[in-house]
N, C-alpha and C positions, 0 to 999 in steps of 0.2 A: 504494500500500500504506500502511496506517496503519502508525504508531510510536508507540509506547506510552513514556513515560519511567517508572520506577519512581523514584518522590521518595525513598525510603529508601536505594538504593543511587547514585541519577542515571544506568544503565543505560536505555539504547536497547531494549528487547523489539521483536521484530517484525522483527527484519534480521540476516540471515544474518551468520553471523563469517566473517571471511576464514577462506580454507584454510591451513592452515600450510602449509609448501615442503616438500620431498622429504626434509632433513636431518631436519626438525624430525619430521615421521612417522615416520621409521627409529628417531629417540630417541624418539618417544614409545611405539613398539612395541617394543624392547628394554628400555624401564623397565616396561612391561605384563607382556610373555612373556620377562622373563627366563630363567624357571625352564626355561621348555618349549627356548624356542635351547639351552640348557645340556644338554640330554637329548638332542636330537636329534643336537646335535654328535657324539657319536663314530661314530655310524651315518653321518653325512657324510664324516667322514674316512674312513672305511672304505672308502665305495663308490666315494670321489673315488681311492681309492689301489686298489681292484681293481677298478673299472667306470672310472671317468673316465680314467685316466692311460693304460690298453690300449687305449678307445677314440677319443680323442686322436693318439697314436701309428699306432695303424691307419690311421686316415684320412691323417694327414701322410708314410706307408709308398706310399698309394693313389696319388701324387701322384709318387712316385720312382719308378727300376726296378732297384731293392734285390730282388737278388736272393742264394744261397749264394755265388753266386763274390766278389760287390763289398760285403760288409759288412764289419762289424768282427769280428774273430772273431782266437781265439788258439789258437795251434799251440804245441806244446810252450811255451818259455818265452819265444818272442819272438807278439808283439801286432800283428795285422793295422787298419790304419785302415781305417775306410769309404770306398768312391771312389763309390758310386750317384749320380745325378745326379738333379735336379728335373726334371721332365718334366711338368708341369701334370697335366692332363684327358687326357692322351690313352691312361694304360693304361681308363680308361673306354668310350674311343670303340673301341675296339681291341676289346673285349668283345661291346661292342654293337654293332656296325656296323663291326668288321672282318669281311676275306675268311674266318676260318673263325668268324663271331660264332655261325652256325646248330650248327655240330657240338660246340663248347664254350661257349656259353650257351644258345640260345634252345631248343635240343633240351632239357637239361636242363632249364629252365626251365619247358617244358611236359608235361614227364613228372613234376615237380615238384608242379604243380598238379593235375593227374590224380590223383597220389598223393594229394596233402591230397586234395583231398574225396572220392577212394574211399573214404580209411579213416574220414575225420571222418563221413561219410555210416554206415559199416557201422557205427562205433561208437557212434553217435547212437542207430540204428534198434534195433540188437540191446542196445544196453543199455536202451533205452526197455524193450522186450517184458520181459528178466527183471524189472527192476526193478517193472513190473506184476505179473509172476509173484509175486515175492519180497513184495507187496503186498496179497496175498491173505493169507486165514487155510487155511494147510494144513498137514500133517503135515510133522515135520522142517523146518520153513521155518530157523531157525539154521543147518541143519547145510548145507544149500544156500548160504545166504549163505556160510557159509565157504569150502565147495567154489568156490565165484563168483569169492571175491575171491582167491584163491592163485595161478592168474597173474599178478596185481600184484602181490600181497607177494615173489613170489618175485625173486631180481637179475634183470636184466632180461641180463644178460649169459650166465647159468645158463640163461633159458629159450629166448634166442635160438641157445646152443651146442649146446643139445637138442633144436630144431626143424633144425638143419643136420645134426645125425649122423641125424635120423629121415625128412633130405629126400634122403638123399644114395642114390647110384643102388641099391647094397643095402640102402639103408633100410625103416624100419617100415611107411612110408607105401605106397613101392611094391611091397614084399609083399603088404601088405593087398589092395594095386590087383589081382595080379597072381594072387591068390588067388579076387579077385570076376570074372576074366576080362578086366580094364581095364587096358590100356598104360598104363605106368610113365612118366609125363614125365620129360625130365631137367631138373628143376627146377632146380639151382644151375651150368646150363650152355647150356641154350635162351635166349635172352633175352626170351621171351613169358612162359617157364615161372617163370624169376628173378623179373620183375616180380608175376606175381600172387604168385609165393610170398612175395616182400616185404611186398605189403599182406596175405595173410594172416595171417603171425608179427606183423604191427603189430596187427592186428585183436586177435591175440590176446590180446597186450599191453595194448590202450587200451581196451578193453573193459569192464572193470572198475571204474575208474576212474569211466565215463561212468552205470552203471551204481548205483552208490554216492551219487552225486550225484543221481541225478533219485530215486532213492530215498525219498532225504530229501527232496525238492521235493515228491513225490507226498503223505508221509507229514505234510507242513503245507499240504494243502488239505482246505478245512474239509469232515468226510463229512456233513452237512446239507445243500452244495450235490447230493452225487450222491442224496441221497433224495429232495429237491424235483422234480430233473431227473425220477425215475421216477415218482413220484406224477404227473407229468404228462404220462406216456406216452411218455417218451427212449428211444430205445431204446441198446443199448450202444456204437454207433458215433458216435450223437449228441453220448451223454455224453463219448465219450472226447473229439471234439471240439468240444466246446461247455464244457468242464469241467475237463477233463486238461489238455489243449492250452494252454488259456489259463492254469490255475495254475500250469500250469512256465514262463512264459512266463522270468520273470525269472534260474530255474535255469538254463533250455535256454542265453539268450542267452549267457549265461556261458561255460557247459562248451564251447559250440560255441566262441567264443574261443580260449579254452583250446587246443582241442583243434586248432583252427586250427597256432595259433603251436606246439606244440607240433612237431606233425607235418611241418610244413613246415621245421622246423630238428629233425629226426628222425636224427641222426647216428647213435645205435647201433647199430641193429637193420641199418641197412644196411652199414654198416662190417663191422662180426661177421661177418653173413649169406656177406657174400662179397669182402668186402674190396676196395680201388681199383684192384685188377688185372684182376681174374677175369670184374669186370661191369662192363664200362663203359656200357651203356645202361640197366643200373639205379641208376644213380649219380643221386641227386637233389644239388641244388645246394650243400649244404652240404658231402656227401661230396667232390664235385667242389671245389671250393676248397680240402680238405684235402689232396686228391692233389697240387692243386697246389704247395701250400706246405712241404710234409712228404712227398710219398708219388713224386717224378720226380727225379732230376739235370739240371740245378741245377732247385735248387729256387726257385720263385719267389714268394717272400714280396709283391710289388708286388700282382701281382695276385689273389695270394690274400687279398689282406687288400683290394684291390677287390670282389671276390665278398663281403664280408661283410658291407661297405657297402654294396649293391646289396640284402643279404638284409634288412638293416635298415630299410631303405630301402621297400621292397616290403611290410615286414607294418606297418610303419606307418603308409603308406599306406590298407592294407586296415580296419586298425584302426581312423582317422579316419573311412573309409565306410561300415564298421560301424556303427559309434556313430549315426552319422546317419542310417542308414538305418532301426537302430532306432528311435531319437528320434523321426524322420519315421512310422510304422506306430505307435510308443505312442500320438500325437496324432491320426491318424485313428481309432483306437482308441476314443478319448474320445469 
């Protein structure tokens, strides 16, 4: 390589400066972004104080078998110490690969998954079609939007306590049934019947939502591409995927995320619906760790706060393969 001397300065041109070391970088980027560490800091302290310091704890909970009877806890005015013991890995292996792992995890775990993508699947597809609908030029299109989104707006506790009074054995639902000539399931008692009625109160809930979103996706793809497409003979299925498809590519991937993580740590609607007693084989996983830790005598905080580490654990997982899987399909894409 040549070297260049510059006779006014005596400066070497042509060869790299050493790297500063790891101190010198940390100072030269805290005299740069002062201002930005200064702003970002109380959102750190924040999250470190109700995301990091619960999370932390949980896992170090995972690893005892801290349970109601052996913590710290106070009774009137005298003070119980904690006696629980460190027990490594083994409330993990006990989950997974204990004599009952099948009946208290991997059952749930796979009616878990069922669930996510029944409902991510129903709330994709039917919010995909209104959002189409609602993408049209038609009469009263506002007033439809609004009707649309009032399942969402509404608490989600209001409309799940109104889907339970309208599912229950005298309910609206099985009048209706009973009226058209069609036995009345007993919905919040069969456990065939619980289970679809769970994803359909969740459908009915996440719907909206999915729907509002590809909306907006639909309403930023350019309408030049869909007139090109028919000036050349597309026909409406072509268009949709040759055109639709592709410009939501980057909303879809999103909401379907979304809608993932959402559902799969899906705690209300099940909770409400029928609570940790009533249905035990519509208990998805997160429901089920709450029983455990809150909802049995003694209650067992070990391995409930296992279960959550395991939940974390699993959609982060999924998430990584996500991403990649994406990444992988943008570039054949290309």
């Amino acid at each position: 390589m040549t070297v260049a001397i510059d006779r006014a300065t005596g400066e070497r041109r042509g060869e790299r400066a050493p790297r500063p070391g790891l101190a010198q970088r940390l100072k030269n980027g805290y005299q740069r972004y002062w201002y930005a560490y200064a702003m970002i800091a109380p959102v750190v302290v924040v999250l470190g104080v109700l995301v990091g310091y619960p999370l932390v704890r949980g896992f170090y909970l995972t690893l005892t078998d801290a349970n109601s009877l052996n913590s710290a806890r106070t009774i009137g005015v005298n003070h119980i110490d904690a006696t629980y013991k460190f027990i490594g890995l083994d409330n993990y292996q006990d989950i997974l690969f204990g004599p009952t792992a099948y009946d208290r995890f991997w059952s749930h775990f796979l009616w878990t998954v069922f669930w996510t993508v029944a409902c991510v699947t129903l709330h994709y597809l039917i919010g995909l079609g209104l959002a189409m609908m609602l993408d049209q030029k038609l009469r009263g299109r506002t007033f439809y939007r609004v009707l649309l989104v009032l399942p969402w707006a509404v608490p989600t506790f209001v409309t799940v306590f109104s889907w339970r009074i309208m599912l229950a054995d005298g309910g609206v639902v099985n009048q209706v049934l009973g009226a058209l000539h069609l036995p009345g399931p007993a919905w919040l008692e069969d456990p065939f019947w619980q289970r679809f009625a769970a994803i359909m109160v969740n459908t009915w809930c996440g719907v909206p939502f999915m729907m509002i979103s590809l909306l907006g996706g639909l309403q930023s793809i350019d309408s030049t591409l869909y007139e090109a497409a028919e000036m050349d003979g597309a026909s409406a299925w072509q268009r949709f995927r040759h055109v639709t498809l592709p410009g939501l590519r980057s909303v879809s991937s999103t909401v379907i995320l979304l809608g993932v993580i959402w559902t799969f740590n899906q705690f209300v609607i099940i909770f409400l619906l029928f609570g940790t007693t009533s249905a035990p084989d519509a208990q998805i996983l997160v429901t089920w760790a709450y029983k455990l830790g809150f909802g049995q005598q003694p209650r067992d905080f070990a391995q409930s706060a296992a279960y959550g580490v395991l939940l974390l654990s699993i959609l982060t997982l999924f998430t990584s393969f996500y991403f990649r899987w994406l990444k992988r399909n943008d570039q054949l894409a290309v």
